[in-house]
N, C-alpha and C positions, 0 to 999 in steps of 0.2 A: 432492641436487637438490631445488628449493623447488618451489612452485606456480606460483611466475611462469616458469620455466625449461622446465617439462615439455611434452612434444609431445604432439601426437594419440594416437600410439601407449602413450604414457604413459595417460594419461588412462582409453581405452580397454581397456588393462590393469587400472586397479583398477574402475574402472566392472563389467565383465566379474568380476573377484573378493567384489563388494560381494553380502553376504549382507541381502537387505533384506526387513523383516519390514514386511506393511502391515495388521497389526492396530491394532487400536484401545488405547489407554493414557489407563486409568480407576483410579482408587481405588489407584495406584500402580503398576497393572502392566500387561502387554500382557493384551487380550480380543479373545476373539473372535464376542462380540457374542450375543444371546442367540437368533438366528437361527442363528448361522452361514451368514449370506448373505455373501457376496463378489462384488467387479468387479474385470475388470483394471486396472493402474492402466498408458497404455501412453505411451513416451516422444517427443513429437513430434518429435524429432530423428533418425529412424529410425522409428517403429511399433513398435517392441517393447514386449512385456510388460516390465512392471518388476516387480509383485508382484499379488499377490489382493488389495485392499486391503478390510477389512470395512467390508460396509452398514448401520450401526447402523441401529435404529429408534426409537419412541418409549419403548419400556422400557428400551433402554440410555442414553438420553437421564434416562431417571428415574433410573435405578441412577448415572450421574455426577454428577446434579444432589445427588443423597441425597448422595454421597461428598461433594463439595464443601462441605454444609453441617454436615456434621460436622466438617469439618476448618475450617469456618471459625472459633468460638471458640478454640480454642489458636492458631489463626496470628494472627487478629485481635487476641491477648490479647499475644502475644510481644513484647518489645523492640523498636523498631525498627534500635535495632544490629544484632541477631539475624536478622531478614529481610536487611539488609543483609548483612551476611555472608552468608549461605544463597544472596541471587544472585549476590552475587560469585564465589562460588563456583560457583556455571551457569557465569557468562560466563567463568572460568578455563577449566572445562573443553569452553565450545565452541569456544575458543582452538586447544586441545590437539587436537579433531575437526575445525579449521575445511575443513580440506579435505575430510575425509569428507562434512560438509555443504555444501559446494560443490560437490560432484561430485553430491549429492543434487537438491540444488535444479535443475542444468544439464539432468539427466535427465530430471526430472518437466517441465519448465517450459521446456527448450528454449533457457535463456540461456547466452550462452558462458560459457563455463570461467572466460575473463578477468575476466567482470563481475562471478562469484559469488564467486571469488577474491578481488578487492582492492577491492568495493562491497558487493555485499550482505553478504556471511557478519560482514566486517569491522565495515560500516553496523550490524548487528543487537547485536554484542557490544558495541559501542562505546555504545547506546540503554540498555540492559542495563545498562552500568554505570553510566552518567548515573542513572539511576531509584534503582539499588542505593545508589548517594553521597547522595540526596537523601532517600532515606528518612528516615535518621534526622538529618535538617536544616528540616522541618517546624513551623514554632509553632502556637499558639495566638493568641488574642485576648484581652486586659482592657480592653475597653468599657467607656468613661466611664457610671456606674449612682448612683442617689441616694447621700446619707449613710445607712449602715446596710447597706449590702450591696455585695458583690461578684460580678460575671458571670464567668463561664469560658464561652469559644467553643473549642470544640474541633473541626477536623475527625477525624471517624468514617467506618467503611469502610461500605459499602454492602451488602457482603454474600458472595451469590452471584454472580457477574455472568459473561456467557455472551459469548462475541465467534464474530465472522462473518469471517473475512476472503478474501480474493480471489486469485486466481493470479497472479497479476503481480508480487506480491512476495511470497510464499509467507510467508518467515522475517521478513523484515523487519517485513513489518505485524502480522504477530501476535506479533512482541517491542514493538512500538508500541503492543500494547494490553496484555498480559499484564506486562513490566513496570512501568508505574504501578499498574495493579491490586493485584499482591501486592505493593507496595512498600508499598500504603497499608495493605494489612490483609486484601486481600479475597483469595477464592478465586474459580478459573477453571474453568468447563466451554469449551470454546475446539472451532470447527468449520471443520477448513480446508477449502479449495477443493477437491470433489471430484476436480479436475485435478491438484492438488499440495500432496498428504496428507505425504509423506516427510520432507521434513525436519526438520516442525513435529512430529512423531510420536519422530523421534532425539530430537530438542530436550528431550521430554517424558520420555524415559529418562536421559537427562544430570541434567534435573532432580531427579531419586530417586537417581542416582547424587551429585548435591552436597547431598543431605540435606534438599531439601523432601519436608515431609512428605506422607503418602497423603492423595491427595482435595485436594491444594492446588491442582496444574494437573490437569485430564481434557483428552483429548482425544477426542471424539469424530466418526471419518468420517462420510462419508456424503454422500446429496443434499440440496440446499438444500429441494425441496420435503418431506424425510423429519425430517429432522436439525432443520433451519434452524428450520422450521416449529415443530418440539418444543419447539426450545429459546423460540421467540419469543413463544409462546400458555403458556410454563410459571408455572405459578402461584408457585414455588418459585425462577425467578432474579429479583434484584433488580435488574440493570441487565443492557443487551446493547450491546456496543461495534460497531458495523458497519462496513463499506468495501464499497462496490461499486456497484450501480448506485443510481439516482432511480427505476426503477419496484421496486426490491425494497426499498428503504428505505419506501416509501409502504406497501406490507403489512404492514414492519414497524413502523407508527408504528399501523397498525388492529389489531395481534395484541398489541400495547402496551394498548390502549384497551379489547381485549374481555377482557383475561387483568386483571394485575394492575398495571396502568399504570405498569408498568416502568420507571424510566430510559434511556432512551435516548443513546448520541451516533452520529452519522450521519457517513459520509464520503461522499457518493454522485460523481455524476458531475459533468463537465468538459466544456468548450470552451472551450480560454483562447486568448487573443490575445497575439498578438509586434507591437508597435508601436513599426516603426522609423521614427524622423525622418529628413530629407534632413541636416541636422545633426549627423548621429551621428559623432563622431572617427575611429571604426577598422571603417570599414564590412565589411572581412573578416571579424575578428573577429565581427562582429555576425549575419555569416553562418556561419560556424563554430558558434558558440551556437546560431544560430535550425537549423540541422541536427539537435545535438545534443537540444535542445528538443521538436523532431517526430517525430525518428525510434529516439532513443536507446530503447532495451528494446524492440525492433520498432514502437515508438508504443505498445507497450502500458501506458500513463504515463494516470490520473486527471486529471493536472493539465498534459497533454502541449500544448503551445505548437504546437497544430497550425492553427492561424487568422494567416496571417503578412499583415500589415499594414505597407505600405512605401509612404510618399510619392513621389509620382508621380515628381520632381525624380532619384528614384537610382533608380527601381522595377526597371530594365533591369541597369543595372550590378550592382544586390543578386540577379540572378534569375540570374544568371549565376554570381556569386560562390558563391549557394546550391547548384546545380547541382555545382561543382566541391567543395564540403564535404561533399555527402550523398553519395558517394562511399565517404567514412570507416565507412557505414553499408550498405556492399551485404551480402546475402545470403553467410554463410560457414560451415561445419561449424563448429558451438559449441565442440567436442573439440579443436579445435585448436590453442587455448592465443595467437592470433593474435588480432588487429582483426577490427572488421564486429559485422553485427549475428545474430543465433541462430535456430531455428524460432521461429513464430508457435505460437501455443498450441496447436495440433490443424489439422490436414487442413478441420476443416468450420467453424472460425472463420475461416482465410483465405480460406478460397471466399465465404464474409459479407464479410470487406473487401476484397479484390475486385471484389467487385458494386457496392460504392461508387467504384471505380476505371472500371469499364464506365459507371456512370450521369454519371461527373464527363467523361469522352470523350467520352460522348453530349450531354452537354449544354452544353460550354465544350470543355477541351483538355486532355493531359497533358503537361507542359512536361519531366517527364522520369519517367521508370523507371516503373511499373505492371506489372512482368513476374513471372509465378512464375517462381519455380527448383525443380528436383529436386538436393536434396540428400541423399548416404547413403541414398535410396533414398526421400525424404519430401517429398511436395510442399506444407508447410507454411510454405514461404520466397520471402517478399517483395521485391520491390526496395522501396527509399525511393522514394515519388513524389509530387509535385507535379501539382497538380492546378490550373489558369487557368480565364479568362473566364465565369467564373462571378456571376450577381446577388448581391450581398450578402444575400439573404433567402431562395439555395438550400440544398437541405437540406444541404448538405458544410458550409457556413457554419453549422449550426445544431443537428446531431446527432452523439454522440460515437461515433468509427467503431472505434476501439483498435485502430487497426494505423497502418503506416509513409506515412500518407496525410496530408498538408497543403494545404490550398490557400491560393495568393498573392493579392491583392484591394489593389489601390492608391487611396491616398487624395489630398485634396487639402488639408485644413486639419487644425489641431487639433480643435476639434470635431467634425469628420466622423469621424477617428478615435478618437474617445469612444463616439462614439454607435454607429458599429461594433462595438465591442469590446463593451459591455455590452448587444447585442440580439441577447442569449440568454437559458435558461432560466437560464445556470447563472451561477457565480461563484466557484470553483476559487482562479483562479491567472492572472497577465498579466504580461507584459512591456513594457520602454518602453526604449528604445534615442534616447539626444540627450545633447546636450554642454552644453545650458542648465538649466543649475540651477534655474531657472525652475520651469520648463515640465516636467524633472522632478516637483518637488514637485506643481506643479499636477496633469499628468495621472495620479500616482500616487493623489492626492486623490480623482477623479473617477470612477476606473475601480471599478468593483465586482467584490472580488474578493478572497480571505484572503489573499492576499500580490502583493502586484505588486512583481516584481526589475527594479532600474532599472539596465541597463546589463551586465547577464546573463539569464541564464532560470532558471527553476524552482527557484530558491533555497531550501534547508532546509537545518534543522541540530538538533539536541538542543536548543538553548536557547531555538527560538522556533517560536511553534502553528502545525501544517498542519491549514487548516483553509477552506470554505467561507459562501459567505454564496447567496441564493435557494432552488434547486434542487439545490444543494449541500450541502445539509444543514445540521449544527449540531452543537455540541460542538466538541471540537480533541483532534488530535493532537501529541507531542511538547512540551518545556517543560515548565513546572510546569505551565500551565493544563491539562496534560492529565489533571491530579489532580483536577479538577472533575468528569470522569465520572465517577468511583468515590469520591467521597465527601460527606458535605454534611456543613454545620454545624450546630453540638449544641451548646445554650447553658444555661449549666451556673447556677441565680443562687442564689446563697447570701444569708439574710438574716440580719442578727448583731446589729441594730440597731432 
């Protein structure tokens, strides 16, 4: 029996047998923090405890940060065939675990079974080996230099460098930053989401298990105000990779500025737009997408295409159409190895989008679904809803809600739906749904935004940057540009002449 195959009862079986340690993994091995303080870590699929996860502080914040920098000259000094190899060898054997950390990730984080199975776990080792290929594919520069001498431009690793990332993609995003990092030389102190410590924590034992050395990856738990904090004001990291919101990116752009002016790369937050034309060829489709777009991972998506934009000409027939797609997306036990969508992250972040659902009825309409559900005994699960009759310059049009909430806003020209879409803070991610090639180009031109997918949603892949422009931060994820955070160039000038 494989993972696609398995039922609830399956599931719940190894779930229930899974021996799961939520210590801390520093200088190579599991700690338990120089407090010995612990929190439960409990699974919104259910409420249950999953483990004591340790509360690092700032002393174990030092004691990783010290590990990582010792271990950075020999890894930084090593072959890059040699790093390659070493993560190849990770992503072999999170191959060989993928289901253990699938059933990890669904636990902590609430997402079905199906997603972590055949998207994330898959998405992260597949990232993994991209960086690992690429390592030792790297050049240099020979810049044109007078008679008499020659330049060498080399990129060099950065250092230490500390990453942030967020509960929404547990594994994924912190292989999105930990693989380009050690691919280029550096070492990781890495602080997952107090929500969803687990898998990133196996990840960190697999990696000592395929032969990186002690002090290459830390992992440090903990709270963003404890941990987060240590790491962002430490005199001792030389860049910190982030993901998550615009008001925590801003603290961390002033703990940059008072510590050691750190490098930075920033993924923050989102409000992206779906802008469909009355033009579009496969208006289904477009709504199939535009469902997928808003409500896929409960909406808890950075770049989630929750601002749906439809020409007045089809506005009815697409609301309809959307209506019967988000569907695909109702509330279902994650365990069950079925469709639909998984808990929301916790009991008291649905009750937060929620309240955006009470304020979007109170002040326009809900064109469909807005209902909790009790599941397994957890009222952490959302319907998919749509949200109408709303001014284009209400807060649902303007604030990122991270759950299964979109609201519909019909236009009447091309420019009306430009100037829509970018009057926000942010600049994430857009869409544009038409059959004129035109008008494509044009409004892809127009829209401010790290990627606008014309004719799909939320487009990514290993080979090209996810990445924002405004309130969205800076830096990029994925691609080779992603090597830009963690290293700069070193110019080397020899003079012979």
């Amino acid at each position: 029996m494989n993972s696609t195959t398995m039922i609830s009862s399956d599931w719940q079986s190894r779930a229930d047998a899974l021996a799961i340690d939520g210590r801390a993994f520093v200088d190579g091995r599991r700690v338990s923090g120089s407090e010995r303080l612990t929190r439960p870590t409990v699974s919104p699929i259910d409420g249950r405890a999953l483990a004591e996860l340790t509360s690092c502080g700032r002393a174990d914040v030092d004691t990783a940060v010290a590990a990582a920098r010792r271990a950075f000259p020999a890894w930084s000094r090593r072959a890059a065939v040699e790093r390659k190899e070493s993560l190849l060898a990770l992503a072999a054997l999170m191959e060989r675990h993928a289901d253990e950390l699938a059933l990890l990730e669904t636990l902590d984080s609430g997402k079905p079974i199906l997603q972590t199975t055949t998207v994330d776990v898959p998405g992260a080792i597949s990232t993994l080996r991209w960086y690992a290929e690429a390592a030792d594919k790297q050049g240099g520069e020979l810049p044109a230099v007078p008679s008499g001498a020659v330049a060498l431009v080399t990129r060099e690793p950065l250092g230490v460098v500390a990453a942030i990332v967020p509960w929404n993609f547990p594994l994924e995003i912190a292989v999105w930053k930990l693989a380009p990092a050690l691919a280029a030389g550096n070492t990781m102190v890495l602080k997952p989401a107090e929500q969803t410590s687990l898998s990133v924590l196996r990840l960190a034992e697999l990696a000592a298990e395929a032969g990186l050395p002690d002090g290459v990856l830390n992992i440090v738990t903990g709270s963003g105000r404890e941990v987060g904090a240590a790491l962002a004001n430490h005199m001792d990291v030389d860049a910190l990779a982030f993901t998550g919101s615009t008001a925590v990116s801003r603290t961390l752009l002033e703990a940059s500025a008072r510590s050691n002016i750190k490098r930075l790369s920033l993924e923050a937050g989102g409000k992206s737009s779906n802008v469909i034309f009355a033009d579009t060829a496969d208006l289904p489709l477009a709504a199939a997408k535009a469902a997928f777009g808003a409500f896929y991972n409960q909406g808890q998506v950075c770049s989630a295409n929750s601002r749906i934009l439809v020409q007045r000409q089809v506005h009815d027939e697409f609301a309809a159409l959307l209506a019967d797609a988000a569907s695909a997306y109702a509330p279902a036990d994650p365990l069950s190895g079925g469709e639909g969508n998984g808990a929301l992250i916790s009991s008291t972040h649905t009750h937060d989008v929620e309240a955006w659902v009470t304020r979007g009825r109170t002040d326009g309409e809900v064109l469909f679904g807005g209902g909790r559900r009790i599941i397994r005994g957890s009222d952490a699960y959302l319907e998919p809803t749509l949200l109408g009759g709303l001014s284009a310059d209400h807060a649902v049009h303007r604030e990122e809600i991270f759950g299964p909430v979109a609201v519909l806003h019909a236009f009447d020209t091309e420019a009306e739906a430009v100037a829509m879409a970018n009057a926000t803070d942010y600049g994430l991610a857009a869409s544009v749904w038409t059959s004129d090639l035109s008008r494509a180009h044009r409004v892809a031109g127009d829209l401010l935004a790290g990627t606008v997918s014309v004719n799909t949603v939320d487009a990514l892949g290993n080979t090209t940057p996810l990445g924002g422009f405004k309130q969205s931060g800076f830096g990029r994820d994925l691609s080779l540009h992603a090597f830009d955070n963690y290293t700069a160039p070193k110019t080397t000038w020899i003079q012979f002449g």
